[in-house]
N, C-alpha and C positions, 0 to 999 in steps of 0.2 A: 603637635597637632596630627592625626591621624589622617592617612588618605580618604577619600572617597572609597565608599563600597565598591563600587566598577573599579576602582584601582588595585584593589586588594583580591575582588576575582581573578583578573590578568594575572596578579602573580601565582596564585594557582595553577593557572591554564598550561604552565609551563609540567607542573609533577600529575599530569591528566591520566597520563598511562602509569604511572605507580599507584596512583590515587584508586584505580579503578580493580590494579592488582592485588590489595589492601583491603578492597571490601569483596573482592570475589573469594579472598581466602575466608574473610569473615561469615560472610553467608554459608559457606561452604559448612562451616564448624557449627556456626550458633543453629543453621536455620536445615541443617543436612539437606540446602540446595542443590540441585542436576546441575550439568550445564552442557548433554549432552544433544540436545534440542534449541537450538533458537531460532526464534525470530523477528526476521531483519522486515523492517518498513519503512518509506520514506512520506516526510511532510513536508510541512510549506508554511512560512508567515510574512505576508505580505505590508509593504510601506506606503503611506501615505505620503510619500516624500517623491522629488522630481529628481534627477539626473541633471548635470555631472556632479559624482562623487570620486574623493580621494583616490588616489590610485591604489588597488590592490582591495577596494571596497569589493565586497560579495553579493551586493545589490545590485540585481539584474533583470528585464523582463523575461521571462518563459513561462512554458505551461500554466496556467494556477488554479490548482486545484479549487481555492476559493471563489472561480469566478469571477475576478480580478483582472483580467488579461491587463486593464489601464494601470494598475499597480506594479512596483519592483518588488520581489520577494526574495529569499533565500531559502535553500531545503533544507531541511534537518535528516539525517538520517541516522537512524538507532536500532539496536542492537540487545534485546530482549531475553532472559528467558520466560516458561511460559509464567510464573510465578510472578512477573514484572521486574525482577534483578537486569538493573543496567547493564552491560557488559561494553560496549563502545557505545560513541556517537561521534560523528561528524556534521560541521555547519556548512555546506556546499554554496558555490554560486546558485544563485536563481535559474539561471539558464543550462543548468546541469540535467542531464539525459539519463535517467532512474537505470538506463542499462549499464551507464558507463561505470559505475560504480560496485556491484559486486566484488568485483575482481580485488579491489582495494580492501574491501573489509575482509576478504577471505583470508588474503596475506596478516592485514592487521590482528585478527583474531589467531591464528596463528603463531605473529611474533609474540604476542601477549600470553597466553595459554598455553601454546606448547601444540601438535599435533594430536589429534584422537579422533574418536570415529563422534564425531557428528551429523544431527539432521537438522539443517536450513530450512525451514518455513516461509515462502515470500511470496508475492503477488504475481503473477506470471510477464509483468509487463518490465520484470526487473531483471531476471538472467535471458544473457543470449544463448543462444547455439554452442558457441564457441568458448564461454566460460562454464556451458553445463560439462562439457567434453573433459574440458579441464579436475572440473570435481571429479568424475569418471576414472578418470585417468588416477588422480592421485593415490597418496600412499603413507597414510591409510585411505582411503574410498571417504569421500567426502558424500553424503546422504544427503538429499532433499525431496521435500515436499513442494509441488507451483501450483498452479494453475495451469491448463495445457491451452496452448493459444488458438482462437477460434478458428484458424484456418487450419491449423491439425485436427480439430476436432472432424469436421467435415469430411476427412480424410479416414477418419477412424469411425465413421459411424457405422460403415456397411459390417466390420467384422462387430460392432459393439450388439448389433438386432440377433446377430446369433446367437450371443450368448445369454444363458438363464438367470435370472436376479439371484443374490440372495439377501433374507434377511440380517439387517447387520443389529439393527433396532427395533424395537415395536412399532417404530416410525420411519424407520429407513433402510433403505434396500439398496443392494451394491451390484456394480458389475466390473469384474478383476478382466483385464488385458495384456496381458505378458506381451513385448515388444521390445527384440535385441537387450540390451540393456534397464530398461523402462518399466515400469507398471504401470498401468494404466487405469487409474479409478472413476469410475463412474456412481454418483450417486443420485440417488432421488430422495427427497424428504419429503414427506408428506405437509408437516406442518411449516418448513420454509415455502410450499407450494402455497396453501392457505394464505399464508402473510402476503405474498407476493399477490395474490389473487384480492387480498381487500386492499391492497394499496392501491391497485389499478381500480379496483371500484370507487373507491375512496374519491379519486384525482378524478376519474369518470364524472363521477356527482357533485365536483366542485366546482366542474367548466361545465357542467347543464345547468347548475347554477347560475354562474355567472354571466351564460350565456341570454336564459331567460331576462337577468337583468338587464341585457343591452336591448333587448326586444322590449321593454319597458320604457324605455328612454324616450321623454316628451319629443326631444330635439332629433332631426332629420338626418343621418347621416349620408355620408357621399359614401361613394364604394370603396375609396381607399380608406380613409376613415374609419369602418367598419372592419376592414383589414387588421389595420391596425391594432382595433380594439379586440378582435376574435383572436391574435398572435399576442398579446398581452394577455389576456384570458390564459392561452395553454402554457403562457410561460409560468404564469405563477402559480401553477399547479404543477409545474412538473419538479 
């Protein structure tokens, strides 16, 4: 009698790093994939289930993206190129902190791969200070791409006003910031500007909507009551 499916995964999970090394060669040849660009993101899937669990369980409360705060989740985090070829993942505790983690996959990618000049693509709420320093530092020069976090921004606006646009796109215009080590990109889109402009319209005309509704209402409300109903209103439109 054959095991369960779940039991025959498991014994997988042990050849995960040969497994991954196996099809990066394959890609490599069949599909003349890069893999001198990736990128890294983290997610989230959340349990309907209560605590306590087994010991050494990854189900944990923190952040949740989904919304969830009352649910346990675990993160996923994966390891991209831009083509969608896997290259790592990890299953993290739920309560795992998106910064603490670089550091790991930098090593990890590295033992697997070998050294080369890379650029990292990720969300800016995921490398610190102190692991950008590090890619910096290294040898070869470890390359990325972030998001610059809003309070540097702030900081860089005064020298960003000096500088002239330029055309990068029919639709998009740049502004380059040289900074010690750093580049500093600033874009503008025109048509992400539009998008962003009828979403707010959008959500605008679904709580005047909704709002007319509750001024409809046969039934009298108190003040909290109405509270209530006008902060339900902007929630399910936002």
């Amino acid at each position: 009698m054959q095991p369960p499916f779940a039991a025959r995964i498991d014994r997988l999970l042990k050849h995960r790093e040969e497994l991954f090394q196996h099809l990066q060669s394959r890609w490599k040849d069949e599909f003349g994939a890069q893999f001198d660009v990736l990128l890294y993101d983290l997610s989230s899937t959340y349990f309907e289930s209560d605590p306590p669990f087994p010991e050494g369980d990854k189900r944990r409360f923190g952040y949740s993206r989904d919304k969830r705060s009352d649910c346990v989740q675990v993160i996923l985090a994966l390891i991209v190129t831009p083509e969608g070829y896997p290259l790592a993942y990890e299953v993290l505790a739920g309560n795992t902190s998106d910064k603490t983690t670089l550091k790991t996959f930098l090593a990890k990618i590295e033992k697997l791969y070998g050294k080369a000049h890379r650029v990292w693509v990720m969300d800016r709420g995921i490398p610190t200070q102190e692991v950008i320093e590090q890619m910096q530092a290294a040898d070869p020069k470890i390359h990325y791409l972030v998001g610059t976090p809003k309070g540097r921004l702030s900081k860089l606006e005064a020298e960003l006003v000096k500088l002239p646009w330029t055309q990068a796109r029919p639709s998009v215009r740049v502004k380059l910031l040289n900074q010690e080590q750093e580049l500093y990109v600033f874009i503008q889109s025109r048509d992400r500007l539009e998008k962003e402009r009828a979403m707010r319209l959008r959500k605008l005309r679904e709580l005047i909507q909704r709002l007319k509704q509750l001024q409809r209402l046969k039934i009298k409300l108190t003040r909290d009551e109405l509270l209530v109903k006008v902060g339900q209103a902007k929630w399910s439109v936002s």
